[in-house]
C-alpha positions in Angstrom: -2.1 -30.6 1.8 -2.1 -29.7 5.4 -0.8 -26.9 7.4 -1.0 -26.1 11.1 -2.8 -23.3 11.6 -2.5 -21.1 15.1 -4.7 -18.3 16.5 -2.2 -15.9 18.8 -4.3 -13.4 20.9 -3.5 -11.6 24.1 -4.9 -14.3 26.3 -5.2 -17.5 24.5 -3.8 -19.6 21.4 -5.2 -22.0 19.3 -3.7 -24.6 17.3 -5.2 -26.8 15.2 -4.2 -28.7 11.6 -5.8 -27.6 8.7 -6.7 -29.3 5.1 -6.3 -27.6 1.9 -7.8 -28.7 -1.3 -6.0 -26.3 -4.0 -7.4 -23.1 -2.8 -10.0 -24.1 -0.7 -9.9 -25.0 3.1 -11.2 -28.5 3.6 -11.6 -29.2 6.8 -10.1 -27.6 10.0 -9.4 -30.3 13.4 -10.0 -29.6 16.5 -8.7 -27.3 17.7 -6.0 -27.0 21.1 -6.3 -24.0 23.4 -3.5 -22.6 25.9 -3.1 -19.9 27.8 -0.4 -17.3 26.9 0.4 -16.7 30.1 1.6 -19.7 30.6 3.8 -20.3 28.4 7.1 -18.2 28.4 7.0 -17.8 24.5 5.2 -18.7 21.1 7.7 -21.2 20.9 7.1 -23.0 23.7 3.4 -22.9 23.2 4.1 -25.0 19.5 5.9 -27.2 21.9 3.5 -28.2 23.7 0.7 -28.4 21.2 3.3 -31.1 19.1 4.0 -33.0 22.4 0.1 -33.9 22.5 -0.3 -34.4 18.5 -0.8 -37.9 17.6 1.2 -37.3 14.8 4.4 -35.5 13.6 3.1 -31.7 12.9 3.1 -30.4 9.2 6.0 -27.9 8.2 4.0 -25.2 6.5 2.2 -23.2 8.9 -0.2 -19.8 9.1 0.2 -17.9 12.3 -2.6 -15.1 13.1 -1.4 -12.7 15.7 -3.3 -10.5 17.7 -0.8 -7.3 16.6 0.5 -5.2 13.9 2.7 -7.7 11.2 5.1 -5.7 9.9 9.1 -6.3 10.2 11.1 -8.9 11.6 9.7 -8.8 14.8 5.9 -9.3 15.6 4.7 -8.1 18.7 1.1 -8.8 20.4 0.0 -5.7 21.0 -2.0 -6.8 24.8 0.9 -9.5 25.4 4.0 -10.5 26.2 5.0 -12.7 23.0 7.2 -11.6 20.2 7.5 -13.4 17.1 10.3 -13.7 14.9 9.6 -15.2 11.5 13.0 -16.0 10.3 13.7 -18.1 13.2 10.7 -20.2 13.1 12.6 -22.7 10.6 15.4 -22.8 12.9 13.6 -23.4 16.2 10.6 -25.1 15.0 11.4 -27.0 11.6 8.2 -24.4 10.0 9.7 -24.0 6.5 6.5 -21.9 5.1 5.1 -19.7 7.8 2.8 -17.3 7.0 1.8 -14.7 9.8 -0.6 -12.4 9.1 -2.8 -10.5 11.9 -5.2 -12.3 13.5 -8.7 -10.1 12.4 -7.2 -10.3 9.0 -7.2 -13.9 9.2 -10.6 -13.6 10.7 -12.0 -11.0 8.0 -10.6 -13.7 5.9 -13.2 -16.0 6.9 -15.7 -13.9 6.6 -14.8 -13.3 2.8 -15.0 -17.3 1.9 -17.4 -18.8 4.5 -21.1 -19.2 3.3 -23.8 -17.6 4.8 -25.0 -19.7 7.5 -22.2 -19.5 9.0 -23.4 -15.8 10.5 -26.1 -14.8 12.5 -28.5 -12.2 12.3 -28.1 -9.4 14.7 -29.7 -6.0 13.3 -30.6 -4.3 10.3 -32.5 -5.6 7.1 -32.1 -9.5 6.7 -29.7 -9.4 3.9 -26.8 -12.1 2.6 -23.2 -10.9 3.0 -22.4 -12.6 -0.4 -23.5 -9.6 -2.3 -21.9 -7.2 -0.4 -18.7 -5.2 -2.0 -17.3 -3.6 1.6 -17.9 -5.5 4.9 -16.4 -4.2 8.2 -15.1 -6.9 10.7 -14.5 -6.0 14.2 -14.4 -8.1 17.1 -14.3 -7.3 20.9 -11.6 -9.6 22.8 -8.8 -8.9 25.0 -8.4 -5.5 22.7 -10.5 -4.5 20.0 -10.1 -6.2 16.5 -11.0 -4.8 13.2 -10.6 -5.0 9.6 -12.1 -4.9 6.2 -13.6 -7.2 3.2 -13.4 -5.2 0.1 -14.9 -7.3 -2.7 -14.6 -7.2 -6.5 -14.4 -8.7 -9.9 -11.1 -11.1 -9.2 -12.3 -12.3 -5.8 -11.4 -10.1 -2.8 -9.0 -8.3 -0.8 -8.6 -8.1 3.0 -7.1 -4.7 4.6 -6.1 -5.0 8.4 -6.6 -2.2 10.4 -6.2 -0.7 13.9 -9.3 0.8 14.5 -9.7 -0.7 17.9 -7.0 2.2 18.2 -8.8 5.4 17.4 -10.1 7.9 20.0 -12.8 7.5 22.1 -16.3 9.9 21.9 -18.6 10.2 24.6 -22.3 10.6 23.7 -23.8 11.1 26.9 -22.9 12.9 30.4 -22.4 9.0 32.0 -20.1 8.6 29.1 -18.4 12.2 29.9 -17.7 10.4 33.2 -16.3 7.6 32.2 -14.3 9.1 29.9 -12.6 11.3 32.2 -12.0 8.6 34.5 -10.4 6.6 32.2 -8.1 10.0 30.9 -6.9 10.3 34.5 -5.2 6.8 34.5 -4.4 6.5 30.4 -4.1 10.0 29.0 -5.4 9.4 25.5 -8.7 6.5 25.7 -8.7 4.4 22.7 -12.0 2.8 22.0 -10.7 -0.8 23.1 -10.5 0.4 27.0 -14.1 0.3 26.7 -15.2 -2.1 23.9 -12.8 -4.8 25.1 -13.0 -7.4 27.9 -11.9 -5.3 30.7 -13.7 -2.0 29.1 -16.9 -3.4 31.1 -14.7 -2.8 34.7 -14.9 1.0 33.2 -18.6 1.0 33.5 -18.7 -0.4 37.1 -18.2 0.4 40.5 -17.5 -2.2 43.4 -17.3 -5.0 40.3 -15.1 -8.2 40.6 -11.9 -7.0 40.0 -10.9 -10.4 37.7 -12.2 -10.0 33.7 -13.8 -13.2 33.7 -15.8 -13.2 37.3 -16.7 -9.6 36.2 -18.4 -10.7 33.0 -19.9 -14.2 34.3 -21.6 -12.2 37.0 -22.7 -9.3 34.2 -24.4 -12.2 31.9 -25.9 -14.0 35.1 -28.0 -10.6 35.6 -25.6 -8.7 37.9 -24.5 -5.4 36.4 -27.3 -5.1 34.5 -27.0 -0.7 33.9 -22.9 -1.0 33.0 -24.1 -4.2 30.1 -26.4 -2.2 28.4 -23.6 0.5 28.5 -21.3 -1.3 27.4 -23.7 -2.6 24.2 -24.4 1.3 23.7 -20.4 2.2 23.0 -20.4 -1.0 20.9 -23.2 0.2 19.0 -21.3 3.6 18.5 -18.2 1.8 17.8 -19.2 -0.3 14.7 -21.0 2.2 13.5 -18.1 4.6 13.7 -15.9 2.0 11.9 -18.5 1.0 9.5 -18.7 4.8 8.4 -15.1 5.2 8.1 -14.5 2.5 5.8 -17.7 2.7 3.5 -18.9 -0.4 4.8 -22.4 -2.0 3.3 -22.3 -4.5 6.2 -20.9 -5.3 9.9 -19.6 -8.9 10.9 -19.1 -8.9 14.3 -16.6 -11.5 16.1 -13.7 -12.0 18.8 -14.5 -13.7 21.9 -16.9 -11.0 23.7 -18.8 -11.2 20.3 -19.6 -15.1 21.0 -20.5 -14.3 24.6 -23.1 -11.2 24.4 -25.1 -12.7 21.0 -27.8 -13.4 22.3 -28.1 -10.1 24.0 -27.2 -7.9 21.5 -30.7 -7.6 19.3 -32.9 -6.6 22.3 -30.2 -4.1 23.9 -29.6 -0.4 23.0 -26.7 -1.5 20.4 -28.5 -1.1 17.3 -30.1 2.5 18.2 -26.3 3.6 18.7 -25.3 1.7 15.8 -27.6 4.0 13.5 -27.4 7.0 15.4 -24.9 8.9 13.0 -27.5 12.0 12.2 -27.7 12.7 8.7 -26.5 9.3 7.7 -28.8 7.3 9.2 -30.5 6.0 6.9 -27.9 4.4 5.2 -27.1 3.3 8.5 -30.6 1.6 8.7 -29.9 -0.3 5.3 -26.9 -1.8 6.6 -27.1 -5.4 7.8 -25.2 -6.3 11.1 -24.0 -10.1 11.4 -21.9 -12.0 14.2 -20.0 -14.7 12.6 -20.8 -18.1 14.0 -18.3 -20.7 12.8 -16.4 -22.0 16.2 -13.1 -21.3 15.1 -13.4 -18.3 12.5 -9.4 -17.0 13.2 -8.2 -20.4 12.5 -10.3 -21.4 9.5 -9.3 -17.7 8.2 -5.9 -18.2 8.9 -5.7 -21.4 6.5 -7.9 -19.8 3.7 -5.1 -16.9 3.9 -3.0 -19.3 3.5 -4.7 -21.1 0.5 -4.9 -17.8 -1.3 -1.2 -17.1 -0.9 -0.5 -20.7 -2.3 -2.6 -19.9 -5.2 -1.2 -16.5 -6.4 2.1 -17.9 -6.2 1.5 -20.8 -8.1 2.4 -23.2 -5.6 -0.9 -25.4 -4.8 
């Protein structure tokens, strides 16, 4: 079977056709990338991913969407898109959609890919396949995260906006920042910081455009505010990892891909384990980025494998 699988954040989507064997995910193609900003809706983004298929696009279909899924309307949460399910059939001929959020298609990948699909980051050398509670979170245009909870029937995936929850300062620079960033927002969620544009927060006189900003960061430029921002990411996951009882971290988005390479010799990890009386088990706790290419799109069709398969219908 094949479905056409999409990956909606706040700055690009991905399309791409996926095969299914039964409950398992195939193969994925390559994968098309547009900007969401150019194109007025969702709709008009299938559009023009069909007009450049070689071939008539499938009618089933799993949509990942960087935003809460919930209701008839789904809304990206840094974007202007909003998605209405019921009229996908109508204005696209998609006669099984299946939208789920986009790190929960993502944490989805994590459950079913094997392991050298991640890399080593921090932490003991361990496998994820043994592990009963892995925390996914992702730095992109926001902050993505979400959970693996494994068990004796196979697994289940909890989406979560923890890229939501409050901001904590650690340090007087961090003080700073934070106060800064109150003036102009009021509250300071943890993706103004551990986001794309949260590295602007750590920087004065900086490109004012995301993307010069963090191409002159990684060409050695900005070298105080990157290790900054590696410390709140190290404080982040850890946070997150605590909260939801996690025995490991996958780490992904778009940011993740960028700063891998970075990330073991930086300040990350010491943040990562600095949670005072539970560091140790902090210390035990492996830290992997996941490196498959395409993880949102390849989770977005094993979603939709599993859904087939509990209903029967593969």
């Amino acid at each position: 079977m094949e479905i056409v699988v999409a990956d909606i954040g706040g700055t690009h989507a991905r399309f791409a056709v996926a095969s299914l064997d039964g409950c398992r995910v195939a193969g994925v193609s390559d994968s098309t990338t547009v900007r969401v900003a150019d194109h007025e809706d969702f709709e008009a983004a299938w559009r023009a991913y069909a007009a450049i298929s070689p071939y008539p696009l499938p009618r089933a279909a799993s949509i990942a969407v960087a935003g809460p899924v919930d209701g008839d309307e789904v809304r990206l949460t840094n974007g202007a898109w909003v998605i209405r399910p019921a009229s996908l059939e109508q204005e696209l001929g998609i006669d099984r959609p299946l939208i789920i959020n986009d790190f929960a298609a993502i944490a989805h990948a994590v459950a079913v890919l094997p392991d050298e699909h991640f890399k080593h980051v921090a932490g003991p050398g361990q496998e994820l396949s043994d592990k009963r509670v892995i925390s996914v979170i992702g730095p992109g245009t926001g902050l993505g995260a979400a959970m693996v909870v494994r068990h004796a029937a196979g697994y289940e995936i909890v989406p979560t906006e923890g890229g939501h929850i409050a901001f904590a300062p650690l340090d007087p620079a961090e003080d700073v920042m934070l106060d800064r960033l109150r003036k102009e927002y009021g509250r300071v969620s943890v993706e103004r910081i551990v986001s794309a544009s949260g590295l602007r927060a750590m920087t004065d006189g900086a490109p004012a455009d995301t993307e010069a900003l963090w191409k002159s960061a990684l060409s050695g430029a900005h070298a105080t505010a990157l290790e900054r921002y590696f410390l709140s990411l190290g404080s982040v996951a850890g946070d997150l990892a605590l909260a939801q009882g996690a025995e490991a971290v996958v780490l992904a988005g778009g940011q993740g891909q960028r700063i891998a390479d970075r990330l073991p010799a930086s300040g990350f990890h010491d943040r990562f384990v600095a949670k005072g009386r539970f560091r140790r088990r902090m210390e035990a706790m492996p830290v992997k980025l996941v490196a498959h290419p395409e993880p949102g799109l390849y989770g977005a069709a094993a979603a939709f494998a599993r859904a087939a398969e509990s209903k029967g219908t593969r």
